[in-house]
Structures are given as C-alpha cells and as structure tokens.
C-alpha positions as CSV (number, residue, x, y, z in Angstrom):
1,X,31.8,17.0,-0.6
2,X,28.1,15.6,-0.2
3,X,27.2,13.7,-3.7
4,X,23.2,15.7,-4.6
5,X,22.9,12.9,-6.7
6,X,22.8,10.3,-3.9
7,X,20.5,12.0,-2.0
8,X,18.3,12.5,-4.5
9,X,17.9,8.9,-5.1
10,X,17.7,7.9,-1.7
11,X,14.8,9.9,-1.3
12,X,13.1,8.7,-4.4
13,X,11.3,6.1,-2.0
14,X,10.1,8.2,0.8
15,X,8.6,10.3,-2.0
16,X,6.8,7.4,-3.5
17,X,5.4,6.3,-0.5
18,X,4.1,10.1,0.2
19,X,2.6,10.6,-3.2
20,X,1.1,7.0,-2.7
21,X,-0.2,8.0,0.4
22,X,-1.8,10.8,-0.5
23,X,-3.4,9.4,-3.6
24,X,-5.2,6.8,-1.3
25,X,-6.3,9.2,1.2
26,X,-7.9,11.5,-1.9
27,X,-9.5,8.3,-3.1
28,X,-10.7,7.6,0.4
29,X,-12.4,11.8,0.8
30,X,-14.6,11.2,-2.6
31,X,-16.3,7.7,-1.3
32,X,-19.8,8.0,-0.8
33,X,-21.4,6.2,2.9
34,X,-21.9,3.1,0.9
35,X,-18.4,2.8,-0.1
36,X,-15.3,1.3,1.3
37,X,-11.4,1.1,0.0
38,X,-9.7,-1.8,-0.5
39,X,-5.8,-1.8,-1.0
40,X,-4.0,-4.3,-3.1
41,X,-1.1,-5.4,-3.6
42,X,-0.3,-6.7,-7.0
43,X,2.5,-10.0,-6.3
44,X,3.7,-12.6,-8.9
45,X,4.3,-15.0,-6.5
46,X,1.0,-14.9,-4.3
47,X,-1.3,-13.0,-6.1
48,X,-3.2,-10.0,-5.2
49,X,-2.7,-9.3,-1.0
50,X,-5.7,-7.5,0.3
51,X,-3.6,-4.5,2.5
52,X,-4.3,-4.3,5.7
53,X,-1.3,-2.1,6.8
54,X,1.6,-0.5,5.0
55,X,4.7,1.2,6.1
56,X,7.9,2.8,4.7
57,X,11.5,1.9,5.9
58,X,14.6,4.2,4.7
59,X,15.9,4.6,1.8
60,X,13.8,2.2,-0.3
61,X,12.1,-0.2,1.9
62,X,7.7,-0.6,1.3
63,X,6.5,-3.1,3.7
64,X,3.2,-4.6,3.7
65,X,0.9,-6.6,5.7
66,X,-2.4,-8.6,4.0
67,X,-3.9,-11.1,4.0
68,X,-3.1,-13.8,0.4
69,X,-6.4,-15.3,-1.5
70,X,-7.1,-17.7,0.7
71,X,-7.0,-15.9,3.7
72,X,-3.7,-16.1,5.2
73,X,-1.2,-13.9,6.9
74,X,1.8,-12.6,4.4
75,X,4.2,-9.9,5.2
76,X,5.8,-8.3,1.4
77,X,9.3,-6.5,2.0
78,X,9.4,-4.7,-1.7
79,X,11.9,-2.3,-3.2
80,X,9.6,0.9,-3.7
81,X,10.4,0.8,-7.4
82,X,8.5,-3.0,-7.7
83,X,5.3,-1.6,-5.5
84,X,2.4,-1.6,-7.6
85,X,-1.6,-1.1,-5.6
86,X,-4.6,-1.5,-7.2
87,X,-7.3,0.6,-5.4
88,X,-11.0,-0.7,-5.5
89,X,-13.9,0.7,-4.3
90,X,-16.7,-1.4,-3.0
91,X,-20.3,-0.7,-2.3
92,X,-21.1,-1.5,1.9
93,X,-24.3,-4.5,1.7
94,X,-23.3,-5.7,-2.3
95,X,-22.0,-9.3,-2.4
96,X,-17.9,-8.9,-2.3
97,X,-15.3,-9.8,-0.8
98,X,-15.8,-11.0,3.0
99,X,-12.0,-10.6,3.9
100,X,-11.8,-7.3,3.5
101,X,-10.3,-4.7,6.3
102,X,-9.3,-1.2,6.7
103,X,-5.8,-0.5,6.0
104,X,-3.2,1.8,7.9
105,X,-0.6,3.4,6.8
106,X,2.5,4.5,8.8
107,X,6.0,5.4,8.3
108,X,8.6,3.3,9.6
109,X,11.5,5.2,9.7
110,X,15.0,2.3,10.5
C-alpha cells in the first residue's frame, strides 16, 4: 500500500520551486525597458548571493549558482524549506550594482 502522505511531502519541493518560478517570471512580464531583475539569495553564512542560475533536484534539493559580495563564485545546495529570494528591480543607466547578471532557471531532475 502506497503511503499519500509521503508523496505529498515529497512533492512539497518541486511545488515550491514551481510557484517560485512562476512568481519570478510574473515579476519579470510587469518590468518596464528600463528595468532589470535581480535574484537573491538570502544566506547567513555569506550574505546575499546575486543568482545567476537556479535549479531543482528531487525531492527537496534548490541549488543555486551566484556570485558572494565580493564577487566570487559560490554554489548553495539548500533544503527548499530554508530557500528564501529577495527580488529587486533595478533601473537600466541608474548607479547599482555592476555584478549583476541574468539568472536561469531550470529543473534538475536526479
């Protein structure tokens, strides 16, 4: 007999990931041509890590790819319940933050 509970919860984190997706792409459709999105990720240990890419990875699995305050490399392997983005929108030509880059998202299915 197949436990509904335990699939339930081991969906939880594709499901967050969607509804995160789709929140950022909604975001992304009401920018004006002098706006840009940045993506971060909000970490204790290294601060806030600009996004650059983002994937899922089954059952619970949010990895990330950014880039740490002072410009370097960092990879985040998070549970989904611990992922928490902060989305900023920027104005193109205004004085901001130089490291900034595109993001992609895509799911990593393992």
């Amino acid at each position: 007999m197949v436990n509904q509970e335990l699939i339930v919860r081991a969906d939880e984190g594709k499901r967050f990931y969607e509804a995160l997706l789709l929140e950022i792409e909604r975001t992304k459709a009401e920018l004006n041509g002098e706006e840009r999105l940045e993506l971060y990720l909000c970490s204790g240990i290294n601060g806030p890590i600009l996004v650059t890419s983002m994937g899922y990875s089954n059952p619970s699995m949010i990895m990330v790819d950014g880039r740490d305050a002072v410009g370097e490399q960092v990879k985040v392997l998070a549970n989904w319940r611990s992922v928490q983005v902060c989305m900023k929108i920027k104005g193109i030509g205004k004085s901001g933050n130089a490291r900034s880059k595109d993001y992609d998202c895509a799911h990593r299915d393992h």
